[in-house]
Structure formats: structure tokens, C-alpha cells
C-alpha positions as CSV (number, residue, x, y, z in Angstrom):
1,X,110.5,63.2,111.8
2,X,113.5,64.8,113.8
3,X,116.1,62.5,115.3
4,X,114.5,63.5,118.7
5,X,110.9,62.7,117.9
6,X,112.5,59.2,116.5
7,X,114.2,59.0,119.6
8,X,111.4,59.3,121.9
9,X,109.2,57.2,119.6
10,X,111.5,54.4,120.3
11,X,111.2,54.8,124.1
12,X,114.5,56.1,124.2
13,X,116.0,59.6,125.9
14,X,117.7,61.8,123.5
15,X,120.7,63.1,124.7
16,X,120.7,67.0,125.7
17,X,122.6,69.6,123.5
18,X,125.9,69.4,123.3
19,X,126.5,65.9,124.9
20,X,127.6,63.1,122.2
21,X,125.4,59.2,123.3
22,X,127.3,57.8,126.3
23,X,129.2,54.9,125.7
24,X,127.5,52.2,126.1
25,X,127.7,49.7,129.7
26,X,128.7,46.2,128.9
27,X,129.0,43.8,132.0
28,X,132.2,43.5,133.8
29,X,134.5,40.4,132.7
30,X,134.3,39.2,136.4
31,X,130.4,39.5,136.0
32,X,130.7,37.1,133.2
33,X,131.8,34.6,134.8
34,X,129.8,34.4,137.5
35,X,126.5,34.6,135.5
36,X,128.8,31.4,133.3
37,X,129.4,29.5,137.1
38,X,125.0,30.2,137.7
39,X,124.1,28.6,135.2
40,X,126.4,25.8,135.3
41,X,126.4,24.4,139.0
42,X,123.2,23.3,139.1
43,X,124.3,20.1,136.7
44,X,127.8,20.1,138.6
45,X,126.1,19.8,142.1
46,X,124.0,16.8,140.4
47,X,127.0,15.4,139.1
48,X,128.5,15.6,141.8
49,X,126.0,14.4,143.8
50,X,124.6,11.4,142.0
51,X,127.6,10.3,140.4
52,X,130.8,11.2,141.9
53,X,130.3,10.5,145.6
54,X,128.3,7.4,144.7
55,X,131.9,6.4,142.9
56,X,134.0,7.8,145.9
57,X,131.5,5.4,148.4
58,X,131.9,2.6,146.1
59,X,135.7,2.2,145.8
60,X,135.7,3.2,149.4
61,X,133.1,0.8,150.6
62,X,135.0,-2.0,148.2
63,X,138.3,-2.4,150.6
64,X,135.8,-3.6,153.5
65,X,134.2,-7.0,153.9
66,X,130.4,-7.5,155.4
67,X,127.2,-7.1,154.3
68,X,125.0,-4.7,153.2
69,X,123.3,-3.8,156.3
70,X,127.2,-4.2,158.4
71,X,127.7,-0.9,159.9
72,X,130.8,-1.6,161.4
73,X,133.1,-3.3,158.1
74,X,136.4,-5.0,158.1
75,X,138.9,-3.4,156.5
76,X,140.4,-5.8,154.4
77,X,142.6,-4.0,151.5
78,X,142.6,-5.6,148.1
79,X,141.2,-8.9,149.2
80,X,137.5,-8.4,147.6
81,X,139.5,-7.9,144.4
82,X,141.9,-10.7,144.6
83,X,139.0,-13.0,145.8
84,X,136.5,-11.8,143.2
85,X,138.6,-12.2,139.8
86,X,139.7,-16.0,141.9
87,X,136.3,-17.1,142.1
88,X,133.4,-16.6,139.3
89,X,134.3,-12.9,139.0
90,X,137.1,-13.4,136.6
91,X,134.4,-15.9,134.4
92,X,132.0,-13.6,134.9
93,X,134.5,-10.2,133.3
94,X,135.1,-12.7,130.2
95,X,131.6,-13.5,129.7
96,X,130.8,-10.0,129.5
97,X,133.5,-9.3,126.9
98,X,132.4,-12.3,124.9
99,X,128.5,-10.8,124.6
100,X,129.6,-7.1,124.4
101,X,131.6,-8.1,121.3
102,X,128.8,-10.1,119.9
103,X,126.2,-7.6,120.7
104,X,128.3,-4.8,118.9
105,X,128.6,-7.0,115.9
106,X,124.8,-7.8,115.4
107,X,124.2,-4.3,116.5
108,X,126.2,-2.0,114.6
109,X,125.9,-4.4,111.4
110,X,121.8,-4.8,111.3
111,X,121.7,-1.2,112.3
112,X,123.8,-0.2,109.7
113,X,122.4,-2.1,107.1
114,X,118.7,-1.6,107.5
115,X,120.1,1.9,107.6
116,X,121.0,1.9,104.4
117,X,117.9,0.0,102.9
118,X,116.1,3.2,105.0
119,X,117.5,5.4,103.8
120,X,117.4,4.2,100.3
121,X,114.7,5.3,97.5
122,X,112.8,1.9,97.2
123,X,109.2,2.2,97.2
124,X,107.2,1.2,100.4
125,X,110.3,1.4,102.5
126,X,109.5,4.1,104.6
127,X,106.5,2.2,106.5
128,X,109.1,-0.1,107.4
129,X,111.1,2.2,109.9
130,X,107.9,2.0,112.5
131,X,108.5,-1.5,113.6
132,X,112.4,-0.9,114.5
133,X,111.0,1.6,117.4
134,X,109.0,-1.0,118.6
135,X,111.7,-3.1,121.0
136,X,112.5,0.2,122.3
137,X,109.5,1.4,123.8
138,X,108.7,-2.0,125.4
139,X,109.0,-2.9,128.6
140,X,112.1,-5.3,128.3
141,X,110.8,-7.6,131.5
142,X,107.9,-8.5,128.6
143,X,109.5,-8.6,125.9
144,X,112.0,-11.0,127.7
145,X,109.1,-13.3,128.7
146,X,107.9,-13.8,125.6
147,X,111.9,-14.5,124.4
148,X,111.8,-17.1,127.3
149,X,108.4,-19.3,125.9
150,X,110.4,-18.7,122.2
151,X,113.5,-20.7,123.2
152,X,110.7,-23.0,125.4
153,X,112.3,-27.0,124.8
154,X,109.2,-28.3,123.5
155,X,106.1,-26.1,122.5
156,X,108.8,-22.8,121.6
157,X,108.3,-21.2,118.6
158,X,112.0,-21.6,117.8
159,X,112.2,-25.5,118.2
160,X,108.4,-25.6,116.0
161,X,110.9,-23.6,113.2
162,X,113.7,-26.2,113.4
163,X,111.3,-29.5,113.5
164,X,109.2,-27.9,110.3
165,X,113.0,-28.1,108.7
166,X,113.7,-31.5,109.7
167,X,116.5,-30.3,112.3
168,X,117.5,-30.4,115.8
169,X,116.0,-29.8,118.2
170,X,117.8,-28.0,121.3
171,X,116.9,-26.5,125.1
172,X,118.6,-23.6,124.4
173,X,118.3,-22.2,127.8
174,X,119.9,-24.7,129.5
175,X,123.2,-25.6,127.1
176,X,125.8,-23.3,128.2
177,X,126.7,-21.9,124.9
178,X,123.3,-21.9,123.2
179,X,122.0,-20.0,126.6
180,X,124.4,-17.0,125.7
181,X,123.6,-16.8,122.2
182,X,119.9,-17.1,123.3
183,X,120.3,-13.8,125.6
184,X,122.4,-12.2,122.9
185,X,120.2,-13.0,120.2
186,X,117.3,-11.3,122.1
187,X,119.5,-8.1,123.6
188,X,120.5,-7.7,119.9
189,X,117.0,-7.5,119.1
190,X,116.0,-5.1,122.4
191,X,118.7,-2.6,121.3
192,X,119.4,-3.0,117.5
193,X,116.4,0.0,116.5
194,X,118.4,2.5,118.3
195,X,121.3,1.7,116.1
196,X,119.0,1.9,113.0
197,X,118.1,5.3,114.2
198,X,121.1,7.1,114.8
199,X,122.4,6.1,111.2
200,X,119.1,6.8,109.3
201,X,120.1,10.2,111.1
202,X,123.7,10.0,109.8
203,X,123.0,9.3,106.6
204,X,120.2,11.9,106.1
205,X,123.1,14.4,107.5
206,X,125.4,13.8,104.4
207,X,124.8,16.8,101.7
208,X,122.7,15.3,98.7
209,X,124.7,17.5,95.8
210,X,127.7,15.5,96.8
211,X,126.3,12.2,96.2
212,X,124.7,13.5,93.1
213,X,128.3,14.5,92.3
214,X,129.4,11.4,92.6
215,X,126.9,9.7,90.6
216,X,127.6,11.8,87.8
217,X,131.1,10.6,88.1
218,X,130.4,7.1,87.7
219,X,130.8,6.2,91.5
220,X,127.9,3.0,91.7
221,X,126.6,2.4,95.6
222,X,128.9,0.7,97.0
223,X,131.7,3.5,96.1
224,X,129.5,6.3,97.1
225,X,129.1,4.4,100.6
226,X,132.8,3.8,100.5
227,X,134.0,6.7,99.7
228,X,131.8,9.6,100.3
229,X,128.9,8.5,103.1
230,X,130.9,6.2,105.6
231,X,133.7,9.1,105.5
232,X,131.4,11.4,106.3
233,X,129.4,9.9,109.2
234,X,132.4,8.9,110.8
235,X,131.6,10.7,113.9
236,X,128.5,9.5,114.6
237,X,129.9,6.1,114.2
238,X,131.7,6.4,116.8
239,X,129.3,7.9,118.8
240,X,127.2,4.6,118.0
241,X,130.2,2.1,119.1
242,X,130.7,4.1,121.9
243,X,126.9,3.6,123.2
244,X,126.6,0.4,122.2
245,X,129.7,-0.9,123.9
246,X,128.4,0.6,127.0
247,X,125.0,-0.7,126.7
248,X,126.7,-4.1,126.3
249,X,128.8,-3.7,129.1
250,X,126.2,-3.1,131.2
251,X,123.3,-5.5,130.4
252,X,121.3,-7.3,133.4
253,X,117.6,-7.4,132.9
254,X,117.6,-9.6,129.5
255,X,119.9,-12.5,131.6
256,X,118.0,-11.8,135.0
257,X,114.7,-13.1,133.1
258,X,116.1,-15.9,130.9
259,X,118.7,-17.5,132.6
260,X,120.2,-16.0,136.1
261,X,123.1,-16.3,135.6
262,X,123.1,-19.8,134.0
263,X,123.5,-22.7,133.5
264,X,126.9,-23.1,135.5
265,X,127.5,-19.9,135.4
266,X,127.5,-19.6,131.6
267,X,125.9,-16.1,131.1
268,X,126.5,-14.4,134.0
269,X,127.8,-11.1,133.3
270,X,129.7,-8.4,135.1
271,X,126.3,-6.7,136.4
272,X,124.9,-9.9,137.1
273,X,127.6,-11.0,139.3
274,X,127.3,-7.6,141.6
275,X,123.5,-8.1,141.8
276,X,124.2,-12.0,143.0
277,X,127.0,-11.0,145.4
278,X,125.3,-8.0,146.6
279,X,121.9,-8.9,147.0
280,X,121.5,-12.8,147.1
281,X,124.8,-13.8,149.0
282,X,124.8,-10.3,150.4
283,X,128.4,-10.3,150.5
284,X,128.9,-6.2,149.5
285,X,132.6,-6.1,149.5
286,X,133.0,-8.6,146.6
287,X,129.9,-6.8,144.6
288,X,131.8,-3.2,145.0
289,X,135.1,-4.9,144.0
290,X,133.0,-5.6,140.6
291,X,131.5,-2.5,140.9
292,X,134.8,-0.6,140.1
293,X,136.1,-3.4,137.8
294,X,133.3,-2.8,135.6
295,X,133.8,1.2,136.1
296,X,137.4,1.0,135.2
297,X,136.8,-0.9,132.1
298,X,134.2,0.8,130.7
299,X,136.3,4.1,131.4
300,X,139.3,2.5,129.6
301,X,137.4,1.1,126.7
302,X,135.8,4.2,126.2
303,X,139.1,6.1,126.2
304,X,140.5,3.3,123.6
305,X,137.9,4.0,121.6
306,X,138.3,7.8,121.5
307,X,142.1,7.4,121.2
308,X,141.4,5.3,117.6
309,X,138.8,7.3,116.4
310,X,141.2,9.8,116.6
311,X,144.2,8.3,115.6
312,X,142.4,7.5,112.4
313,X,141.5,10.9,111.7
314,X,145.1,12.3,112.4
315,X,146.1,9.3,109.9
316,X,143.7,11.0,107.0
């Protein structure tokens, strides 16, 4: 078949005698970008929308006193802030550092170590990676009830464990320091199957020939975790810390259903305290002030965060 006949069996005009293919048409650079800017500014107009004029109002709305249905606020200046980290706001930004640390330890470490045992070659083990899901897809309000009748002072399931073993007893939702390690015990448990997830995934990521190489070398499991996996899921490490601090940052529902707030105070969290302030005491300048606090240290923690991660990979 001629190059013409080819030509128009492709659907395609062949170019008269004489005349070489014209070059072809590629779009204009300013075409680019606004085909780039389409496609783009529908999630800039949501963002912008839902997230940074919600932030604008909130820092805005936080350097006036009144309540939440005031339409005429007192400007008052830094006062919400000053009066906020004077009164049970400053308790409440330490209580929420002392359970975000605890809840990234239990966390991170079950995570990462049923991870491991996951991801290992044991028999039966992979029937085992159902039940992490589990917490996840619950509704946390039930889950959270059946935590509640768990750490119950006399018919709980957790006092029954420590009478069959001959120890004491203990109403764990009313002592101040067993009440947090109550609702961190049972956020730990709400959250930890993510964490389990996201490293099964990581370790599945790291190439099987080098393991194998380092097997042949000698290296037992502990070096080829030490060397060779945890190296090389470094990233998503720190994409886990990063998610979990947040989540810990930000938990509410698990301490609105067990305690609220209490006893004295004693697990009230940052979130907690705006929900109290804003809509039990309906005092709106105080919860904003919190509002940002919390904003500004998740922003700052997160940026720590990034700033070691990669400090320690300039360092390698």
C-alpha cells in the first residue's frame, strides 16, 4: 500500500504534492497554564473556603468576648488568651501533651510491632490482620460505651481480671490519673490498627532481593530491621508520627463518653475545653482563644517534626 492509501486508512489527509507535513500545533505556554489554574481552583476555592476563612473568623472572632449567639462582641484584645491559659486552659494544653505523648508511644510501638509479626512468614499469621481493622470501622460513641462498663467499679470486666489475680481493685474513672490512662488506654486501642496498616504497607514496600542479600550476608532479624528495613521506611515513619500526633492532638469523642472532662479536670484536653467553653458556658471568646492555641501548636509541632526528619536525613 502507497503512503497515501496508508494515510487515508488512518483517517488522516495526505499532504498535496510538493508540500512537506506541516509542523505540528502544540498549545501556547500561556494556554498551559490556564488549563494548570482549571483544574486546580476547584480544591483552592474549597480550601479556601472551608478552611482558611473558617481560620481568618476564628482568630478574628477570638479578640471579642460574648457568646455564641452575641452579635454585637466586645473587643477585648488578648484578654481571652491571657484568661484562658490562667484558668483550666493552661491544665487543659498540658493534659493534652501528656496523652498525645502517651498515645504516640502505644501507638507507633504496637503498630510497629504487630507490623512486623505481619509481615513476617509464620504460619496462620495472615488471618490475624482482620481484627486490627476492626476498631476502625466502629462507631467510636459504641465502642467507647462498652470501654466505659470495662473500667465499671464493680461488675467491669477489668476489676473481674484484677480480683481473679488477687489484686486491687480500683474505680478507674473517677481517680484522676487512672481516668487518663483509662481514656488513653482505649484511644490507643481506637487508633492503633491504622498504625498497623500503614507499616504492613511500609514494609511490603522494601525490595525482597535486598533482604535476601542481607541474609546471605549473615545479617539475623534484628540487623536486617536495623539496618536495611527501618532505613528504608523512614518516610513513611514519619508520615505515621506525623498523623498520629495530630490524631492525639485532637481527640474529643473517647473523653466526651468516659469522663467529660474529669474528675477535677484531670482529662480534659485541648478540644475538650473549647467544646466546654463554647457550648456549655457558652463563653466563645475563651473557646476561639483555644481554638488557635491548639492551631498554632499543631502547626508548630508539625513543622518540628518535618525539620528533624529532615535534619536526620541531611545528617546521613
Amino acid at each position: 500500500m502507497t503512503r497515501t492509501g496508508r494515510d487515508t486508512a488512518r483517517g488522516t489527509r495526505a499532504a498535496p504534492p510538493g508540500e512537506g507535513a506541516g509542523p505540528v500545533r502544540r498549545p501556547s505556554r500561556r494556554g498551559a497554564w490556564v488549563l494548570g489554574y482549571a483544574f486546580v481552583a476547584p480544591t483552592v476555592v474549597l480550601t479556601v473556603l472551608f478552611s482558611l476563612v473558617p481560620l481568618g473568623m476564628l482568630l478574628w472572632r477570638s479578640l471579642y468576648s460574648g457568646g455564641v449567639f452575641d452579635f454585637a462582641p466586645t473587643f477585648v484584645g488578648l484578654d481571652n488568651y491571657t484568661a484562658m491559659l490562667a484558668e483550666d486552659g493552661g491544665r487543659a494544653l498540658g493534659v493534652t501533651g501528656l496523652y498525645t505523648a502517651g498515645f504516640i508511644v502505644l501507638t507507633m510501638g504496637a503498630g510497629l510491632g504487630l507490623g512486623l509479626l505481619l509481615n513476617s512468614r509464620a504460619p496462620g499469621v495472615a488471618r490475624l490482620r482482620a481484627p486490627f481493622v476492626i476498631p476502625l470501622v466502629v462507631p467510636v460513641v459504641a465502642t467507647a460505651l462498652i470501654w466505659a462498663n470495662m473500667f465499671a467499679p464493680r461488675f467491669g470486666l477489668v476489676n473481674r481480671l484484677l480480683g481473679a489475680l488477687n489484686l486491687p481493685q480500683a474505680d478507674f474513672l473517677s481517680s484522676p490519673g487512672l481516668a487518663l490512662l483509662a481514656v488513653l488506654t482505649f484511644g490507643a486501642w481506637q487508633f492503633f490498627g491504622q498504625n498497623v496498616i500503614l507499616y504492613v504497607a511500609a514494609l511490603k514496600s522494601v525490595p525482597r532481593d535486598v533482604l535476601d542479600a542481607a541474609s546471605v550476608d549473615g545479617a539475623g532479624a534484628w540487623r536486617r530491621f536495623r539496618h536495611v528495613q527501618w532505613p528504608m521506611m523512614r518516610r513513611q515513619t514519619l508520615l505515621i508520627w506525623v498523623v498520629t500526633t495530630l490524631t492525639g492532638l485532637q481527640t474529643f469523642t473517647q473523653i466526651y463518653v468516659l469522663t467529660q472532662g474529669g474528675p477535677d479536670g484531670a482529662t480534659s484536653t485541648a478540644l475538650y475545653y473549647v467544646y466546654n467553653e463554647g457550648f456549655v458556658q457558652f463563653d466563645t471568646g475563651r473557646a476561639n482563644a483555644m481554638g488557635v492555641a491548639l492551631f498554632l501548636l499543631s502547626l508548630l509541632v508539625t513543622m518540628a517534626q518535618l525539620w528533624l526528619a529532615g535534619r536526620a536525613d541531611r545528617a546521613r
